[in-house]
Backbone of each chain as ProteinMPNN parsed JSONL, in Angstrom:
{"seq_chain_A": "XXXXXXXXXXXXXXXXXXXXXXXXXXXXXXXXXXXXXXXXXXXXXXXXXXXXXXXXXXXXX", "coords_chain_A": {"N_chain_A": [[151.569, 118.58, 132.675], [148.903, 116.687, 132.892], [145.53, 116.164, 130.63], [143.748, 115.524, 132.824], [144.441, 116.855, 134.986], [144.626, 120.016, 133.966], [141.597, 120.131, 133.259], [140.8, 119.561, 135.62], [142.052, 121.758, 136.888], [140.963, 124.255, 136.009], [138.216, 123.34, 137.023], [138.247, 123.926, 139.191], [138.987, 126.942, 139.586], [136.612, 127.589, 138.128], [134.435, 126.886, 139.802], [135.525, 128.655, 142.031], [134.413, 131.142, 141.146], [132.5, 134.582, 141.936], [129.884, 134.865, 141.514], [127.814, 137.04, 142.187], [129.893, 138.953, 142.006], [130.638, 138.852, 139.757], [128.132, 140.108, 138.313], [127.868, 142.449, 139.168], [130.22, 144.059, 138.244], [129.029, 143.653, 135.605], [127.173, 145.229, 135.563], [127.596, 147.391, 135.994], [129.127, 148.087, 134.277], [127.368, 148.278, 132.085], [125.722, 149.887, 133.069], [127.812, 152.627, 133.009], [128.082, 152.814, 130.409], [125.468, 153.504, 129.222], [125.298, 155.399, 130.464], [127.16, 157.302, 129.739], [126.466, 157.103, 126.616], [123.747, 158.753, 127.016], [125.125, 161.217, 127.736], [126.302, 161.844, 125.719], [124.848, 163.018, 123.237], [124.349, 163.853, 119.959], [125.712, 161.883, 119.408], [124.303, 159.282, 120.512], [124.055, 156.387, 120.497], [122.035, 154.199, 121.997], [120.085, 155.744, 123.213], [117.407, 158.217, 121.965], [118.198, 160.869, 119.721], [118.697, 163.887, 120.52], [116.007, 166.304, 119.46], [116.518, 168.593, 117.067], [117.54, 172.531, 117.646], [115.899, 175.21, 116.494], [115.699, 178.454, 115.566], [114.392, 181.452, 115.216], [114.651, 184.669, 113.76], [113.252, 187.947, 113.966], [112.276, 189.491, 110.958], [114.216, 192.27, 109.558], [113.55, 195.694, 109.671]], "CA_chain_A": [[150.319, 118.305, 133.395], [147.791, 115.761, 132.573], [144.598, 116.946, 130.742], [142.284, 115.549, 133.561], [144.922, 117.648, 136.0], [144.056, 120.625, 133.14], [140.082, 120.149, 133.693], [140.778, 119.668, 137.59], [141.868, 122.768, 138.054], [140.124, 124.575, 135.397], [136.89, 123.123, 137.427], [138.353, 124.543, 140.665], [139.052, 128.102, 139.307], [135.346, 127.754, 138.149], [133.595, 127.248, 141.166], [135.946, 129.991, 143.11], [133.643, 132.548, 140.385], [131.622, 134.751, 142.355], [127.832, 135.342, 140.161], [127.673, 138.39, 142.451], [130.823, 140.308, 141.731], [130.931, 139.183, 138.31], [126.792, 140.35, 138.318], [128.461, 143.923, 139.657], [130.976, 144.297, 137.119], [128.494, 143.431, 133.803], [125.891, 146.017, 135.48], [128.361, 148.7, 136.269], [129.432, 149.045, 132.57], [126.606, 148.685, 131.536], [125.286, 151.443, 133.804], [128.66, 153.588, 132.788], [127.486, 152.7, 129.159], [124.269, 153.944, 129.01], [124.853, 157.027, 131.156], [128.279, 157.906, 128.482], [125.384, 157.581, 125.255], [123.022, 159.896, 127.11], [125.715, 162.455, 127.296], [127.199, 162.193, 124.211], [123.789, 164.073, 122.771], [123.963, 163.867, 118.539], [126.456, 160.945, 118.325], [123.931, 158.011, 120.736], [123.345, 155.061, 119.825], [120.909, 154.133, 122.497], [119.057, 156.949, 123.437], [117.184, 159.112, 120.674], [118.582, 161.954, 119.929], [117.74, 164.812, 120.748], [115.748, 167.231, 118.237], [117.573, 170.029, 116.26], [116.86, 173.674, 117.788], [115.281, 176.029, 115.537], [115.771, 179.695, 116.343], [113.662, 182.438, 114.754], [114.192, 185.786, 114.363], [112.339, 188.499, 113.042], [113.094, 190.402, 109.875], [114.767, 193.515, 109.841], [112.357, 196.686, 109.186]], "C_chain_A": [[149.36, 117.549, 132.471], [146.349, 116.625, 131.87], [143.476, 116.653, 132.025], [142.923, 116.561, 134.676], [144.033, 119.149, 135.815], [142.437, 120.748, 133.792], [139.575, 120.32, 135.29], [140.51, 121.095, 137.867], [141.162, 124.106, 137.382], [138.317, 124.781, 136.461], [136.748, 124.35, 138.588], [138.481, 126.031, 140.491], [137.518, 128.469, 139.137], [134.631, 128.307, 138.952], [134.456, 128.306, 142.314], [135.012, 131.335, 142.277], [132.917, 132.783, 141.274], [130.685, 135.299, 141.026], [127.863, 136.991, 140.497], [128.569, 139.43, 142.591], [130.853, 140.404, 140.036], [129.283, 139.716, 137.99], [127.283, 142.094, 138.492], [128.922, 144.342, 138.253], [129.947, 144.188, 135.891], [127.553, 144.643, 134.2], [126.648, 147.588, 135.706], [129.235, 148.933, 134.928], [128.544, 149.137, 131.946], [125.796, 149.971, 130.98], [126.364, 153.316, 133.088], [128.337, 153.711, 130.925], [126.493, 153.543, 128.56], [124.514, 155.583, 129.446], [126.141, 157.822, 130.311], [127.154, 158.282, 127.438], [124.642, 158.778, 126.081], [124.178, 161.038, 127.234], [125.946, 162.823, 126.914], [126.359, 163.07, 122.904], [123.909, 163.488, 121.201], [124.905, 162.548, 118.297], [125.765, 159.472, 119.705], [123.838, 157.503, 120.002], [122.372, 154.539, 120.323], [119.477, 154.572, 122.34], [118.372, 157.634, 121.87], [117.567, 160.258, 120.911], [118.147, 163.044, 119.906], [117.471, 166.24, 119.671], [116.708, 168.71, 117.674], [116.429, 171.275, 117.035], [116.558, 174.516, 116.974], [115.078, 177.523, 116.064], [115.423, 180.751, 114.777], [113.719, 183.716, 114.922], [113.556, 186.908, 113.311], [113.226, 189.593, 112.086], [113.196, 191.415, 110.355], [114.104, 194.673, 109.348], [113.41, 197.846, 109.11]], "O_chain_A": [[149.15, 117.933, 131.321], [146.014, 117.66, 132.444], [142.512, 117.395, 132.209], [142.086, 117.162, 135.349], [143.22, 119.598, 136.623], [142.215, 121.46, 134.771], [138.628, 120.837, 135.882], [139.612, 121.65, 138.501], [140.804, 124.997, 138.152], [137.581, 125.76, 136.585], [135.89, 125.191, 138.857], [137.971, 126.58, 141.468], [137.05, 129.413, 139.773], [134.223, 129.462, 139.075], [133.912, 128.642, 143.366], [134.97, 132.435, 142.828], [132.389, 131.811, 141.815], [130.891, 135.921, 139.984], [127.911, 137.92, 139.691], [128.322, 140.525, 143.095], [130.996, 141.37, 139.287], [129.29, 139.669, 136.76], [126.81, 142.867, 137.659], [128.229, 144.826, 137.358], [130.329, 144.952, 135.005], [127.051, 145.194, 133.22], [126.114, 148.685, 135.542], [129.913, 149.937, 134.71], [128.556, 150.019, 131.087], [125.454, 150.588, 129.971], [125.957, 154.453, 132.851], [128.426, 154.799, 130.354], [126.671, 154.198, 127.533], [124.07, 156.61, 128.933], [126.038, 159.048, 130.272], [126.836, 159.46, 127.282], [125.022, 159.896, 125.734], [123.849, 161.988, 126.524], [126.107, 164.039, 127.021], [126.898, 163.604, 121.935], [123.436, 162.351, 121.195], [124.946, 162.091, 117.155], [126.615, 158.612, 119.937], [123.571, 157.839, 118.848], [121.512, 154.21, 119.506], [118.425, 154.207, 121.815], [118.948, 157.454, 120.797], [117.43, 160.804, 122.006], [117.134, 163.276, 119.246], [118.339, 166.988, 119.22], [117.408, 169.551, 118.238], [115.2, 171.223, 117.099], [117.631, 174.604, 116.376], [114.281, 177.715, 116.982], [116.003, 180.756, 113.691], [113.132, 184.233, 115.873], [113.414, 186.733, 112.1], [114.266, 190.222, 112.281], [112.579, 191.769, 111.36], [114.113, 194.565, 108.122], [113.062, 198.974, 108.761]]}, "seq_chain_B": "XXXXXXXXXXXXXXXXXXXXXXXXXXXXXXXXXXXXXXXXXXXXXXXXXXXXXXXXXXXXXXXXXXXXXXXXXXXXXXXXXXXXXXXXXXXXXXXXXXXXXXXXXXXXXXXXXXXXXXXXXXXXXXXXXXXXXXXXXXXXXXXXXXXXXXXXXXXXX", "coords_chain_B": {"N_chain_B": [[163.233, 141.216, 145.288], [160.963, 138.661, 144.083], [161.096, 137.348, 140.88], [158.022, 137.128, 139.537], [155.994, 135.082, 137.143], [153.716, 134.986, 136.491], [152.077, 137.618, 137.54], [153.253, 139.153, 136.214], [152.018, 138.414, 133.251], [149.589, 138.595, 134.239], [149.594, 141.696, 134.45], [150.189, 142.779, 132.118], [148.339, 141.512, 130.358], [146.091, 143.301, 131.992], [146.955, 146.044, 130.878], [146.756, 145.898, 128.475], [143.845, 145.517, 127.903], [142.637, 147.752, 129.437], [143.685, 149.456, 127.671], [142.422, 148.74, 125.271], [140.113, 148.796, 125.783], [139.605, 151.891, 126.352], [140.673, 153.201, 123.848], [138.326, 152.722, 122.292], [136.224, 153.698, 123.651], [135.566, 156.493, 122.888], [134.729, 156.442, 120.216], [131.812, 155.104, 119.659], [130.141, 155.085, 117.858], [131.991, 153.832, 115.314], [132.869, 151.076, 116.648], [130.788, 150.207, 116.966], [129.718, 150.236, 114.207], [131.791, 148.149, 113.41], [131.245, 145.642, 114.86], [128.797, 145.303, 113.497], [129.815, 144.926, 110.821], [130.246, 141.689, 111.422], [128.176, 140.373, 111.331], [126.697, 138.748, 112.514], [123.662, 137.164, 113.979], [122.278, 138.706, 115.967], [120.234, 141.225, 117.299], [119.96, 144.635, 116.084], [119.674, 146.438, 118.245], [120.857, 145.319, 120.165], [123.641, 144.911, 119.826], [124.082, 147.879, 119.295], [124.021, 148.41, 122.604], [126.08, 146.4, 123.292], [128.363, 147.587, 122.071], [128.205, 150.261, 123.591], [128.627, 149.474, 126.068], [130.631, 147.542, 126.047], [133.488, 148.476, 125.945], [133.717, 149.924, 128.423], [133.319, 147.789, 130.05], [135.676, 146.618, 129.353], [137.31, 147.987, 130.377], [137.004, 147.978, 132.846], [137.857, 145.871, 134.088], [140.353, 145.057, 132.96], [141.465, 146.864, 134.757], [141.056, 146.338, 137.095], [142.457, 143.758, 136.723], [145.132, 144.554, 136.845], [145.563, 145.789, 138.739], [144.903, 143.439, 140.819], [142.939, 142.634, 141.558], [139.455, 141.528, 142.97], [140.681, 138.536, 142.353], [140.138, 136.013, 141.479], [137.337, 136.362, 140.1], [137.785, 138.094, 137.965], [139.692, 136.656, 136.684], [138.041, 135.079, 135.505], [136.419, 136.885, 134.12], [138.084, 137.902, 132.043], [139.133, 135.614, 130.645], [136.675, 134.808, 129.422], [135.942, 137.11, 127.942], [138.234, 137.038, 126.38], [137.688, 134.225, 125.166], [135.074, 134.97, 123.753], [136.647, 137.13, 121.893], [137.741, 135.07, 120.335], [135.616, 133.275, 119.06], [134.45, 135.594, 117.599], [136.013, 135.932, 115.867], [137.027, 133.608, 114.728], [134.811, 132.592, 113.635], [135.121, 134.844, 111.373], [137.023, 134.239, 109.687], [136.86, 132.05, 108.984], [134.444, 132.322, 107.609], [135.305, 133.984, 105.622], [135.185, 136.986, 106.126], [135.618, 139.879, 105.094], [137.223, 142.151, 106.992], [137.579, 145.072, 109.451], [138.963, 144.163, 112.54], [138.212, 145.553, 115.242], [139.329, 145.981, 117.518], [141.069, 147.517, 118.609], [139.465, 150.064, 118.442], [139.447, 152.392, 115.815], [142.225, 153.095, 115.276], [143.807, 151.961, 113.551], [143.945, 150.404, 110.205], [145.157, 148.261, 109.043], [147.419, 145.642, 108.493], [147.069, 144.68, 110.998], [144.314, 144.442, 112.268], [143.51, 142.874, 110.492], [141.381, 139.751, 110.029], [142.802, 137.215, 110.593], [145.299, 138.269, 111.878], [144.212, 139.076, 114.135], [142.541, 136.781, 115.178], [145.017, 135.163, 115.842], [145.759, 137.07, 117.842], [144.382, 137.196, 119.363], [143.882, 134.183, 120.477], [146.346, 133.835, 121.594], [145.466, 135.693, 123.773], [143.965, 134.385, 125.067], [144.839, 132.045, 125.845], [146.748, 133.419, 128.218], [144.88, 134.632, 129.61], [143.642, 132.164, 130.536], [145.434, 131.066, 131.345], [147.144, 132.714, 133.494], [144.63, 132.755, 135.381], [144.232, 130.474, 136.545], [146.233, 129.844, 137.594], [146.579, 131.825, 140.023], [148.272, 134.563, 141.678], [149.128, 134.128, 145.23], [148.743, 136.758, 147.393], [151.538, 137.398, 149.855], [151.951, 136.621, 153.153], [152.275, 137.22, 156.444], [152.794, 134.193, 159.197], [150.398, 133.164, 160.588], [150.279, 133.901, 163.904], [148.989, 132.163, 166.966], [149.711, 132.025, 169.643], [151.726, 133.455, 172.872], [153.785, 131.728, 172.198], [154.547, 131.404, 170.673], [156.034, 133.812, 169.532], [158.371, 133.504, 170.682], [161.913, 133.08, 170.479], [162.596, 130.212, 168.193], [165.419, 129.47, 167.735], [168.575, 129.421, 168.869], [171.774, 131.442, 168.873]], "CA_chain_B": [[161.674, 140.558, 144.715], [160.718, 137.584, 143.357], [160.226, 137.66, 139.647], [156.649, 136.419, 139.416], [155.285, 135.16, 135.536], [152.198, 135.215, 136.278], [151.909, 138.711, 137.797], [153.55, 139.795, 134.81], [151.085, 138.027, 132.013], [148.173, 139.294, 134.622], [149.438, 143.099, 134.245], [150.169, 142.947, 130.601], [146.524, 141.359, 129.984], [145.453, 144.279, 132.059], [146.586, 146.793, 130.232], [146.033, 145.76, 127.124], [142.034, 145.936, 128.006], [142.534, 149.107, 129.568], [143.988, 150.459, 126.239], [141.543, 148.55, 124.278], [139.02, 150.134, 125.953], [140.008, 153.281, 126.034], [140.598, 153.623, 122.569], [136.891, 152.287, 122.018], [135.059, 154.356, 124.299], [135.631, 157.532, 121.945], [133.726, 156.354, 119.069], [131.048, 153.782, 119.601], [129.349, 154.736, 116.25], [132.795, 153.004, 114.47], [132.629, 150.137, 117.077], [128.458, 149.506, 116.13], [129.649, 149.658, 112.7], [132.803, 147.165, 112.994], [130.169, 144.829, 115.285], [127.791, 144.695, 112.688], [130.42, 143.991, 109.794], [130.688, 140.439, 112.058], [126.937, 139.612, 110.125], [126.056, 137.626, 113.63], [122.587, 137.272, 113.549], [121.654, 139.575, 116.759], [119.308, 142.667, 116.651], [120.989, 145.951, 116.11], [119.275, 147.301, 119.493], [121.79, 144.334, 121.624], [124.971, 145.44, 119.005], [124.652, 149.028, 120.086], [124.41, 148.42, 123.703], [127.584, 146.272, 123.184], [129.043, 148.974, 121.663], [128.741, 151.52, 124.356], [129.11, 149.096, 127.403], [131.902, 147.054, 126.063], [134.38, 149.276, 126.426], [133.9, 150.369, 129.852], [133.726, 146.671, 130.979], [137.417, 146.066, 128.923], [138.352, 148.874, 131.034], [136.789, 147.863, 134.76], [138.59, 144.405, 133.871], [141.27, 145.439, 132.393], [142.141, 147.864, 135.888], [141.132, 144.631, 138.1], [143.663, 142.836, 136.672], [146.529, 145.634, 136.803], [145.459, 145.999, 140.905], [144.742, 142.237, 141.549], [141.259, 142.959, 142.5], [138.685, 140.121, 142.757], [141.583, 137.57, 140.88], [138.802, 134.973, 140.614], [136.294, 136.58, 138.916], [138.024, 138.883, 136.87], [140.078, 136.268, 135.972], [137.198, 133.977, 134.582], [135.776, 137.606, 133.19], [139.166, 137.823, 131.608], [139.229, 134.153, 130.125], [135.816, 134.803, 128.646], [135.817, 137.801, 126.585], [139.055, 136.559, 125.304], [137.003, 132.696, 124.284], [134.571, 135.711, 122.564], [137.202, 137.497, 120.759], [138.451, 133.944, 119.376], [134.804, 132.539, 118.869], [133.839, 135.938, 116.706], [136.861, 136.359, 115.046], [136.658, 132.369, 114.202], [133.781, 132.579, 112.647], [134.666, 135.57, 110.593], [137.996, 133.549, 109.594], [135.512, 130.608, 108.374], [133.197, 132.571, 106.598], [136.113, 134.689, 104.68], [134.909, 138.229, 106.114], [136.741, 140.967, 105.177], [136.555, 143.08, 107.908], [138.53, 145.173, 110.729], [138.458, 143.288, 113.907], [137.919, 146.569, 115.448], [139.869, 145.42, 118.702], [141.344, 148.734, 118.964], [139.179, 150.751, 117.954], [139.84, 152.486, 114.403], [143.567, 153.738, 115.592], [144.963, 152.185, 112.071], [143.034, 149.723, 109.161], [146.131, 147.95, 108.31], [147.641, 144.429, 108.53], [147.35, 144.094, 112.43], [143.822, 144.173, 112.388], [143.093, 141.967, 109.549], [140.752, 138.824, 111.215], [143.587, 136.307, 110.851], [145.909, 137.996, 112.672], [143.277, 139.497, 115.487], [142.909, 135.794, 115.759], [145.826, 134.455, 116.544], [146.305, 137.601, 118.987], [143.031, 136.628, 120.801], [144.072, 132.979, 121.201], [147.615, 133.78, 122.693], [145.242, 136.32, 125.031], [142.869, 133.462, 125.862], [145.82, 131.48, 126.446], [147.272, 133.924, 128.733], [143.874, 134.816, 130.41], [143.199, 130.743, 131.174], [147.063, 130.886, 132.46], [147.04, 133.75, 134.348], [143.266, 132.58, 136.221], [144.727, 129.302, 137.097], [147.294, 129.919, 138.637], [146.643, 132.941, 141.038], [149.449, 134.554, 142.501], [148.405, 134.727, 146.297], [149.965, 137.448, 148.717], [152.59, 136.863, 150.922], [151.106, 136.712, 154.323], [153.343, 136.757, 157.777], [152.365, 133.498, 159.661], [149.481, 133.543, 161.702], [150.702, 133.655, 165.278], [148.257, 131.909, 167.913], [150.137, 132.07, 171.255], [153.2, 134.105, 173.368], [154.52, 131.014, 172.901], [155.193, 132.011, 168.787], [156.511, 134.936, 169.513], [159.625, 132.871, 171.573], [162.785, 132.305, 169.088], [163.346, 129.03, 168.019], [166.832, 129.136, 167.367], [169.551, 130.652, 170.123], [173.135, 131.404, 168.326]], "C_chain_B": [[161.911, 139.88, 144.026], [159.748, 137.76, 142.297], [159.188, 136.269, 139.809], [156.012, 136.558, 137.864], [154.051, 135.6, 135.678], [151.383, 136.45, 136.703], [152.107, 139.374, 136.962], [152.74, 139.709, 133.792], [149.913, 138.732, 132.485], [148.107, 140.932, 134.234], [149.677, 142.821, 132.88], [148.882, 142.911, 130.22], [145.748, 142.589, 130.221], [145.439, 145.847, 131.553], [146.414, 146.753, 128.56], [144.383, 146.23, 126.936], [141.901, 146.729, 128.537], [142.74, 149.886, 128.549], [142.654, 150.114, 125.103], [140.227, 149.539, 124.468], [138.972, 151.354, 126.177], [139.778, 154.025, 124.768], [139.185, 153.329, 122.095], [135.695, 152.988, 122.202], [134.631, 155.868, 123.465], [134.993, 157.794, 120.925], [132.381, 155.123, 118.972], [130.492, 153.761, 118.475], [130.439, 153.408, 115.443], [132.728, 151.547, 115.146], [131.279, 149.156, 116.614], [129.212, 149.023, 114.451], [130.792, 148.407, 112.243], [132.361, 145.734, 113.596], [129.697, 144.248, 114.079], [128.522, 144.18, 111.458], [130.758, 142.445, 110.451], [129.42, 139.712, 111.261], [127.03, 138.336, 111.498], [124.723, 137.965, 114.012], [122.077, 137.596, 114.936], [120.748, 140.959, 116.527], [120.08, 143.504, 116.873], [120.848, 146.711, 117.755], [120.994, 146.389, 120.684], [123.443, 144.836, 120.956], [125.396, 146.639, 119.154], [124.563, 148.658, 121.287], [125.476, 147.734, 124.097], [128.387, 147.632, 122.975], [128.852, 150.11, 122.381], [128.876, 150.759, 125.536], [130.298, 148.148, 127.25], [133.29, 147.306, 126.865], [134.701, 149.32, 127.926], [133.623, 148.407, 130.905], [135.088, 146.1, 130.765], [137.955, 146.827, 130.164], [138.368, 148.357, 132.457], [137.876, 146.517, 134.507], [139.711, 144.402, 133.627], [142.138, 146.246, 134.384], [141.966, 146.782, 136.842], [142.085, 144.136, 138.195], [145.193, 143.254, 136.718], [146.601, 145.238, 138.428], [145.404, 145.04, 141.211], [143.623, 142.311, 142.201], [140.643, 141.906, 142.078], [139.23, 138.897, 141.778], [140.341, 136.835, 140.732], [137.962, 135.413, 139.692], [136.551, 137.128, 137.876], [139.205, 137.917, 136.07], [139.372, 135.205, 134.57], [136.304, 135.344, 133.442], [136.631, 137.656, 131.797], [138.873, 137.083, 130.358], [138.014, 134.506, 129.012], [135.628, 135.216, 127.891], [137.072, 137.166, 126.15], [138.486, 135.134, 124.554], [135.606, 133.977, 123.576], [134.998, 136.181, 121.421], [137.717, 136.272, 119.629], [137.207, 133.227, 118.626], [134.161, 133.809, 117.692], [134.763, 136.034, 115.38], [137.123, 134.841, 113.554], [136.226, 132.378, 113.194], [134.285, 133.592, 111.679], [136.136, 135.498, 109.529], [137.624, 132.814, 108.038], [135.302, 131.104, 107.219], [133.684, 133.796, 105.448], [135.56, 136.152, 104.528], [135.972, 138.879, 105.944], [136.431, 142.336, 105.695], [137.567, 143.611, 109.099], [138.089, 144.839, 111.807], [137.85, 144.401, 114.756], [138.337, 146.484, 117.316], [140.279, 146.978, 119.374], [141.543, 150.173, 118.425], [139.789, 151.225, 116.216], [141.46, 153.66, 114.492], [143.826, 153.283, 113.83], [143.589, 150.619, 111.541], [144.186, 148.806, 108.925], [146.498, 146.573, 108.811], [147.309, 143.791, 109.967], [145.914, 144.035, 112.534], [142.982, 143.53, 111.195], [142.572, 140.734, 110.728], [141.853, 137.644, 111.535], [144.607, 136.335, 111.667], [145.412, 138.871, 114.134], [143.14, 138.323, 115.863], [143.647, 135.218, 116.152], [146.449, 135.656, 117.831], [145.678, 136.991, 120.064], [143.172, 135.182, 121.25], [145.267, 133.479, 121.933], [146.857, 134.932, 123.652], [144.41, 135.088, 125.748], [143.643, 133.16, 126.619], [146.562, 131.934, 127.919], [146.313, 134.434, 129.931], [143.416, 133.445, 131.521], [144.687, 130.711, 132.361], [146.967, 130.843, 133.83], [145.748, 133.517, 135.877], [143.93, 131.486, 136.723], [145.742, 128.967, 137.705], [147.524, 131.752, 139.033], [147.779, 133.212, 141.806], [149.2, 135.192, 144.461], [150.014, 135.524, 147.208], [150.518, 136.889, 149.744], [152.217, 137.296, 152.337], [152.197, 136.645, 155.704], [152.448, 135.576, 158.354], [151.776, 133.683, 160.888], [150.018, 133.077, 163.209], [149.267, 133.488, 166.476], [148.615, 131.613, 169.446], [151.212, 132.788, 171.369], [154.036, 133.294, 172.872], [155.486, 130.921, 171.464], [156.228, 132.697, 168.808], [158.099, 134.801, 170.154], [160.433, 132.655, 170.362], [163.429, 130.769, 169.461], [164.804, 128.257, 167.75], [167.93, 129.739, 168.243], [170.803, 130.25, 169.09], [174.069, 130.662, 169.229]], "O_chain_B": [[162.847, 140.017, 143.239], [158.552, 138.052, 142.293], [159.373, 135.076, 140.05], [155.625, 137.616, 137.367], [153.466, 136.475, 135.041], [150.195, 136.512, 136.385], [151.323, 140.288, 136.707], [152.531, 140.77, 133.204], [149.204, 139.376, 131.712], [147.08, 141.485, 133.841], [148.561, 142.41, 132.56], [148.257, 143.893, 129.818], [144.987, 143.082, 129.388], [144.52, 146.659, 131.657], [145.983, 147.58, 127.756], [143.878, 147.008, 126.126], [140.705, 147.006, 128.452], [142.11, 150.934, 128.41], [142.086, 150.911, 124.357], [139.649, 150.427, 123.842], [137.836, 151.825, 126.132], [139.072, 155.009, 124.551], [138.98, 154.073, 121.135], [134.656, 153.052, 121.545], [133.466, 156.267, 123.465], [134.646, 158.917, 120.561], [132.287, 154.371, 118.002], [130.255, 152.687, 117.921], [129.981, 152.331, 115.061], [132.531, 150.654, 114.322], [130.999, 148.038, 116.18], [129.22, 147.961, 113.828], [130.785, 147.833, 111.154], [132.856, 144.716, 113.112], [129.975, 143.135, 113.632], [128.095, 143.148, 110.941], [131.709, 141.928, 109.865], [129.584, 138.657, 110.65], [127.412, 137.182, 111.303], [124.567, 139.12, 114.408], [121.296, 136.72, 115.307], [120.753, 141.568, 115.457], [120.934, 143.372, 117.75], [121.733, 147.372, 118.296], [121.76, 146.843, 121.535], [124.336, 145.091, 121.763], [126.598, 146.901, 119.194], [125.714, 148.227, 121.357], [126.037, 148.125, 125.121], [128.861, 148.441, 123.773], [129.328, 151.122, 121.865], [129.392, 151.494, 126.378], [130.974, 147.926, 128.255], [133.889, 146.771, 127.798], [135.696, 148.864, 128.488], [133.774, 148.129, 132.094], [135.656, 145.35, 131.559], [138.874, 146.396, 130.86], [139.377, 148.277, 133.158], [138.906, 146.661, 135.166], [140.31, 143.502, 134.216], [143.232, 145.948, 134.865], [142.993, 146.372, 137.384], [142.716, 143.927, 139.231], [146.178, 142.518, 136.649], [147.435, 144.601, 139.072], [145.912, 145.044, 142.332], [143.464, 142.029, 143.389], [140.989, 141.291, 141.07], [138.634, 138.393, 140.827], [139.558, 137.115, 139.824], [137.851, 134.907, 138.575], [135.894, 136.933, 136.854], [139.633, 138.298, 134.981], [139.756, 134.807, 133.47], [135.743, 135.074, 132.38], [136.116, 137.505, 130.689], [138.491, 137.585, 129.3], [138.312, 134.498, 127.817], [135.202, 134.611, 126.907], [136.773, 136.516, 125.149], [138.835, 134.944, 123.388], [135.177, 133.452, 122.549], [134.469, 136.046, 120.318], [137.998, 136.457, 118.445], [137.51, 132.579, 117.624], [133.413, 133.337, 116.837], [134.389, 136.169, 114.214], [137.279, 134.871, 112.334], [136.748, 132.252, 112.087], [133.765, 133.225, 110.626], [136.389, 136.407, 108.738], [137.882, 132.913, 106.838], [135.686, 130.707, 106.119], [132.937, 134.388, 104.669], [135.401, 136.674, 103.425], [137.072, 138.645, 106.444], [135.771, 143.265, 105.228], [138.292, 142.801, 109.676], [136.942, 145.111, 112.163], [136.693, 144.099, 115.05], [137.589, 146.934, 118.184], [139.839, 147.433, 120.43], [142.455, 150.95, 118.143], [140.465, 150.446, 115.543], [141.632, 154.717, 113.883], [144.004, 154.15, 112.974], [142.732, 150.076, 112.238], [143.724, 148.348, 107.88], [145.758, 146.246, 109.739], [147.276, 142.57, 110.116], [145.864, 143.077, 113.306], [141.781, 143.777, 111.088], [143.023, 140.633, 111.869], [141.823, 137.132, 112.654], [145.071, 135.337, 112.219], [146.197, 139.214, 115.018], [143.53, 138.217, 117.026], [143.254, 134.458, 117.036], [147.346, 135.338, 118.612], [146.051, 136.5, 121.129], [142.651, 134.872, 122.321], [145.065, 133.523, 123.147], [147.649, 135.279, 124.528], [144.32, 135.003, 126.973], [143.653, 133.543, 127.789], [146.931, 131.061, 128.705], [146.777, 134.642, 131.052], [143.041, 133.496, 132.693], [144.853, 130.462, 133.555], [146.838, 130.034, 134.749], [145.906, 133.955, 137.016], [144.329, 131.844, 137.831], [146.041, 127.909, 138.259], [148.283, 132.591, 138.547], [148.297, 132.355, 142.522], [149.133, 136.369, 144.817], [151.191, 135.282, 147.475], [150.031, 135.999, 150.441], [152.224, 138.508, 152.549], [152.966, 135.685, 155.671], [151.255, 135.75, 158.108], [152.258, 134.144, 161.923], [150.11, 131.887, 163.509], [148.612, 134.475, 166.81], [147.872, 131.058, 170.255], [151.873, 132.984, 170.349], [155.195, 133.711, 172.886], [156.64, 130.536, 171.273], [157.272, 132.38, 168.238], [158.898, 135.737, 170.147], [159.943, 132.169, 169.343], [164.187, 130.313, 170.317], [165.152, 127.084, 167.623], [167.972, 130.958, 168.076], [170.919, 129.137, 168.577], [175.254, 130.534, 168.921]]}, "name": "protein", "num_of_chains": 2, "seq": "XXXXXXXXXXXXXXXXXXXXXXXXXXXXXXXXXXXXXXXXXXXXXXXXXXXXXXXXXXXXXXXXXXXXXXXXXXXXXXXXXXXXXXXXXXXXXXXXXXXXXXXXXXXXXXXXXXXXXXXXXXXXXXXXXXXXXXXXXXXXXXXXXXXXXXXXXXXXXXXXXXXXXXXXXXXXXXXXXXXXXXXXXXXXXXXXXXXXXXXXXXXXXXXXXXXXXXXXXX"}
């Protein structure tokens, strides 16, 4: 095959892209992204993590 | 059945980026940190949110291309991260990093993910991604019948 064949159909694969599935797909990992770090608690990277608990109890009499 | 190449290169591709991401999604700290050994001059805030949405888009893409779901787009999604993996790995070729590609994940440190030969995997995936998109393998359809008059056989014994 020719390269202008090459570029032809290259072009034509192009313009068959939909914006709004491939717009889906980048926001739905994103989404699955973000909402994995918030669960993952002491090992985000996003999110801040969340403070150390501190538990107090009283001396022994 | 008719052996079909290009059904074949499409499922291979796809699970490859199902495994990649798989193995990825487990540790994003090691991912952030095999990112940032790339020294590409982004802010750390856009390098972690790679690093935890990567993954899970290798994977949606990756399972697309197993099922034949949206071939167009997922084939140009396809095509693209693979012209990323060749365009960071390039550069980090160039600029004589010594660094694990971190393709899949930190399973092993050892000769396979050295950058020279993560690059020449990621071109024979480009390669195989541009293929694979360009020549779609479309389903086999029965012929649309528009009259009784179809449904008559054309041939008497």
């Amino acid at each position: 095959m020719s390269p202008r064949g090459i570029i032809g159909k290259l072009g034509r694969a192009l313009r068959a892209v939909s914006v709004r599935r491939m717009a889906v797909l980048l926001v739905a990992a994103v989404a699955a992204g973000l909402g994995t770090d918030w669960l993952r608690g002491d090992g985000r990277l996003i999110f801040p993590r969340p403070l150390p608990v501190f538990t107090t109890t009283p001396p022994a009499r | 059945m008719k052996f079909d190449p290009a059904t074949l290169v499409r499922c291979l591709l796809g699970a490859i980026f199902v495994v990649a991401g798989a193995l990825k999604i487990g540790a994003p700290g090691d991912f952030h940190t095999d990112l940032a050994a790339y020294a590409i001059p982004l802010p750390d805030f856009t390098l972690r949110l790679i690093a935890v949405a990567f993954p899970f888009l290798e994977i949606f893409c990756g399972a697309a291309l197993l099922v034949g779901y949206w071939p167009e787009t997922v084939g140009a999604l396809a095509a693209g991260l693979c012209l990323g993996f060749v365009l960071m790995l390039g550069q980090a070729v160039l600029r004589g990093l010594e660094l694990n590609c971190g393709c899949l994940g930190n399973i092993e440190s050892g000769w396979f993910q050295q950058p020279p030969v993560a690059l020449a995997r990621a071109a024979l995936m480009l390669w195989a991604a541009i293929w694979s998109w360009c020549n779609p393998v479309m389903p086999a359809r029965p012929p649309r019948l528009t009259s009784r008059a179809d449904l008559a056989p054309t041939q008497t014994l």
